[in-house]
C-alpha positions in Angstrom: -10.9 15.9 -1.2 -12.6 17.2 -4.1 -11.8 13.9 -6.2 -14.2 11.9 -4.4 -17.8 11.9 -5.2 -20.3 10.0 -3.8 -22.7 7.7 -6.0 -25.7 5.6 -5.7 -25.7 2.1 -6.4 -27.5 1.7 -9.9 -30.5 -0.5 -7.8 -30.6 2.6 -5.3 -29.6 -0.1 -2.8 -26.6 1.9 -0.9 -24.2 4.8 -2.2 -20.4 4.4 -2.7 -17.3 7.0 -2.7 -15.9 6.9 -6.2 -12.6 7.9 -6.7 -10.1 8.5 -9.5 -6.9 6.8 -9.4 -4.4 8.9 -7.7 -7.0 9.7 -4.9 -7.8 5.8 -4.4 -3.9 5.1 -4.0 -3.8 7.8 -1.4 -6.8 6.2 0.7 -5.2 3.0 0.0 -1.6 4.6 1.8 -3.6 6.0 4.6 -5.3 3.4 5.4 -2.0 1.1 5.4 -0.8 3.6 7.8 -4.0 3.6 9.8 -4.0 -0.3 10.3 -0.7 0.1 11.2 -1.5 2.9 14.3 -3.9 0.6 15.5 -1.9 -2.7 15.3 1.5 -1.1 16.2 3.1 -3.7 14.9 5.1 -3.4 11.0 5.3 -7.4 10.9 1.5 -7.9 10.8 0.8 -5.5 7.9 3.9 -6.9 6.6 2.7 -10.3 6.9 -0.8 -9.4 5.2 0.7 -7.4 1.9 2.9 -11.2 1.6 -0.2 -13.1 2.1 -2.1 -10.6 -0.6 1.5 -11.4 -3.1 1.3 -14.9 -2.3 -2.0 -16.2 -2.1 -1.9 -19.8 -1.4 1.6 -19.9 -1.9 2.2 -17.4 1.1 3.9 -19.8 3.7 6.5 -20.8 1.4 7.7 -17.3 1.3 10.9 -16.4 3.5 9.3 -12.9 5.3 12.8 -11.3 5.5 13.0 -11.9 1.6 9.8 -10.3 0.8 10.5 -7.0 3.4 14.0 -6.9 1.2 12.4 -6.9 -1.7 9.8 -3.9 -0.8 13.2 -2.3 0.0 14.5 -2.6 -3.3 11.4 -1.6 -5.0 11.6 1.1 -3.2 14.9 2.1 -3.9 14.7 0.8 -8.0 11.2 2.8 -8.5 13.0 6.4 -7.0 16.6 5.4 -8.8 15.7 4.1 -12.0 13.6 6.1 -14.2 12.9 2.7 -16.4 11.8 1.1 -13.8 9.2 3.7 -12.5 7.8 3.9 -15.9 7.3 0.1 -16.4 5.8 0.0 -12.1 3.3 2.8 -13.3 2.1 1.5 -16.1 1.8 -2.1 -15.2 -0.3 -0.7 -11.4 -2.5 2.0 -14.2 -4.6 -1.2 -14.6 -4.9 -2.6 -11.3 -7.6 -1.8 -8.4 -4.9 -1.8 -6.4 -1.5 -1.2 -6.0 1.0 -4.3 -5.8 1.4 -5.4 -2.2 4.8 -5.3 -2.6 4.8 -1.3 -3.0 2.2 -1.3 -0.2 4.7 -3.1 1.9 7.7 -0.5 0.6 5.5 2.5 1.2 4.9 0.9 4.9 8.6 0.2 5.0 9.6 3.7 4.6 7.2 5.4 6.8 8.1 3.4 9.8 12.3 3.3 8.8 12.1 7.3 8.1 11.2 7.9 11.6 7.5 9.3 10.7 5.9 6.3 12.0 7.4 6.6 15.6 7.0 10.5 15.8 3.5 10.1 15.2 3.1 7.0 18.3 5.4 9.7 20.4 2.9 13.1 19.3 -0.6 11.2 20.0 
């Protein structure tokens, strides 16, 4: 990946990978994936990108709610042009992506069929 660069800490203390934007989102995916290969279970990354959205308020979210509405997002952000536009411009600022498009992206890994080909393959 040439968009990753290794720094040092300003104190010389440890180095870092810095990355620009549309590399950090893919790390971000794979590793979503990844802790999904190694916990084989959907519900418990699911579980974690609700408690990221919810914060404090995370048990009083319905879970079947929040996987319906990674759905939608889903389906909204590759429908709707407007909607795209507002999603990247509102993530541009953010470290990281909303957990609710984490949750979609996970979504439609595991209900394309990817997800189980890869389990079947390795």
């Amino acid at each position: 990946m040439r968009n990753v660069q290794i720094v040092d800490c300003p104190d010389g203390s440890y180095r870092y990978a810095a990355v620009d934007r549309q590399t950090g989102d893919f790390l971000l995916r794979l590793s979503d994936r990844a802790a999904l290969l190694v916990t084989q279970d959907p519900h418990v990354i699911g579980k974690t990108m609700m408690k990221l959205a919810g914060g404090t308020f995370a048990s009083k979210i319905d879970y079947e709610q929040f996987l319906e509405q990674g759905r939608e997002f889903q389906k909204n952000y590759d429908a709707k042009k407007l909607d795209k536009f507002w999603a990247d411009i509102i993530n541009a600022g953010l470290s990281h992506p909303f957990p609710i498009w984490r949750v979609s992206e996970i979504l439609k890994w595991v209900e394309s069929g990817e997800y189980d080909e890869v389990l079947k393959n390795n």
